[in-house]
N, C-alpha and C positions, 0 to 999 in steps of 0.2 A: 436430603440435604447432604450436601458431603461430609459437614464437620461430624454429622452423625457416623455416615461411612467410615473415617477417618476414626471414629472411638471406636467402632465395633469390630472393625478386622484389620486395626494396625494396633490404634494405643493400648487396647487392654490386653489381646493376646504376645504381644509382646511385652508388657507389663509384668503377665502371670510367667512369660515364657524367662524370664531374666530373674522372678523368684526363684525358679526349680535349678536354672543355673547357680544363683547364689546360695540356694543349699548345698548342692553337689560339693561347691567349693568349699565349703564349711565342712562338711563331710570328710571330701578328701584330707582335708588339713585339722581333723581329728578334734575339732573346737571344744568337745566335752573336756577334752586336756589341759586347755590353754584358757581361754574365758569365760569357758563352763557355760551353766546357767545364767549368771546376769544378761550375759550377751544373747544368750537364745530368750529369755523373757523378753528384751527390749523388742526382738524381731516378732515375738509375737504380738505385744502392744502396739507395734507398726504395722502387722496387719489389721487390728482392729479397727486403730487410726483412720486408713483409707478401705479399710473394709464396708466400714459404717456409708460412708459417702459410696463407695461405688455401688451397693445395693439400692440406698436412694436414687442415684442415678439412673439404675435397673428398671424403677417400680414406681417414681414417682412422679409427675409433669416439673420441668426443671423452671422454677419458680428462681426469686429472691433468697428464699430459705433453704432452698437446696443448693444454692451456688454458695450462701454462706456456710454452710455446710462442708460443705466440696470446701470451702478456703480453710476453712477453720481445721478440717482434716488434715491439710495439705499444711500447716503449720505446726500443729501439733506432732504430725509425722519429723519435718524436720526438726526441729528441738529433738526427737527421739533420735534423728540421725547422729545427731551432733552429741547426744550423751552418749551413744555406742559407741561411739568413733573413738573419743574421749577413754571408755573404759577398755576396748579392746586393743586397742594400735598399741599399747603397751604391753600384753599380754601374747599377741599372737602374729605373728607377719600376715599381713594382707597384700598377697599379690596385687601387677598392675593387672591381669587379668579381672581379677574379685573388684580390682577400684572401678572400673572401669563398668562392672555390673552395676554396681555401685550408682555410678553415675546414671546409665539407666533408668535403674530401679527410683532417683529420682526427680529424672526429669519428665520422662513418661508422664508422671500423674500433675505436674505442672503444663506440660503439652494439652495432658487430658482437660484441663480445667481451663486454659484459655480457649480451646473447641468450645467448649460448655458456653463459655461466655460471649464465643464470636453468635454460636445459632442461636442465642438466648437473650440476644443484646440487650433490648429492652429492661428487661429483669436485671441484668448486669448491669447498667446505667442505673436504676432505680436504686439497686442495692449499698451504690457506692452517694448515693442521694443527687445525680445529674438527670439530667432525660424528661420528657414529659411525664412518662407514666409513674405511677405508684408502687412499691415496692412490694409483691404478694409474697408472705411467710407460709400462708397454710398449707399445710399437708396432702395432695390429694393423689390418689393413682391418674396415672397416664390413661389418658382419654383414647388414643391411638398405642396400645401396647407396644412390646418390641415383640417382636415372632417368637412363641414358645421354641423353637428347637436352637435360636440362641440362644434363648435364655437359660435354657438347659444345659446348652455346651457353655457358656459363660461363669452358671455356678459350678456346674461339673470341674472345671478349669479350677475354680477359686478354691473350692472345697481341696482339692490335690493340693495346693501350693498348701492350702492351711494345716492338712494331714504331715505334709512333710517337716512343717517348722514346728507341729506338736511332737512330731516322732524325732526333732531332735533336739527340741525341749527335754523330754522323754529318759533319753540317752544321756543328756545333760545331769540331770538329776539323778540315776542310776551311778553318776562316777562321782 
C-alpha cells in the first residue's frame, strides 16, 4: 500500500529527523538558560504523547482503537504544543528556523494519521460512527508484521531522539 510506504520511509523518518534538528537548535541557543526544565519536561511529555501511538502503530493491526489512539495522541500532543509555546516565547527567542521545525514536528504526525485513516478507511468511518462496518477497539498484533530490520531502525531512530530530549532534560536540571 502506498500510504504504508508513505509512513515508513517519508512521515516518520522525517518526523524523528526534525526532532534531532529541534534539539540541536535548543542546544545551540543554550535552553538550560532561558526556559530551563519546564520547557524540556513538556518535549519530553510530547514524546510520550506520540510515542505511545507510534509504537501501537509499530506492533498493532490498525483497528478503531488504534486510530483513536493515534487521534487522541495527536491532541494531547497539541495542547502540549500550545502550553510550550505559551511558557517559552517569553523566555527565550525561537528562531524562524526552530518555527518552522516546529511546524514540522507538527504536521508530520497529522500527515501520519490521515495515511493511517486513508489505508484503514473502514475503521476510520466506523470510529467516527459512519460506514457499514463496526468499530473494532481490541488490541491485537499485526497479523502481517512490518519487517524486523525496520522495525529495528525505526526504534533505533526513536530511542536517539528520546536519548537526546533526556540528555537535555538532564542538562536542564543540572543548571
Amino acid at each position: 500500500m502506498p500510504e504504508q510506504l508513505l509512513l515508513m520511509y517519508a512521515v516518520l523518518p522525517l518526523w524523528l529527523a526534525s526532532g534531532v534538528v529541534d534539539w540541536a537548535l535548543h542546544r545551540r541557543s543554550a535552553i538550560e538558560t532561558t526556559s530551563g526544565t519546564r520547557e524540556s519536561a513538556l518535549h519530553v511529555l510530547m514524546l510520550a504523547e506520540l510515542g505511545i501511538p507510534v509504537l501501537a502503530v509499530l506492533w498493532l493491526e490498525i483497528n478503531a482503537g488504534v486510530l483513536a489512539l493515534c487521534v487522541a495522541g495527536f491532541v494531547l500532543h497539541e495542547l502540549t504544543v500550545y502550553a510550550d509555546l505559551r511558557w517559552s516565547v517569553t523566555r527565550r527567542n525561537i528562531s524562524p528556523l526552530e518555527q518552522m521545525v516546529h511546524s514540522a514536528q507538527e504536521m508530520l504526525p497529522l500527515v501520519g494519521l490521515a495515511l493511517l485513516a486513508v489505508a484503514h478507511w473502514g475503521q476510520a468511518q466506523a470510529l467516527i460512527g459512519s460506514g457499514a462496518g463496526s468499530a473494532d477497539f481490541a488490541p491485537r498484533l499485526k497479523s502481517v508484521p512490518i519487517p524486523g530490520a525496520y522495525l529495528v531502525s525505526a526504534l533505533a531512530g526513536s530511542a536517539v531522539v528520546a536519548a537526546l530530549y533526556l540528555e537535555e532534560l538532564a542538562r536542564c536540571l543540572r543548571k
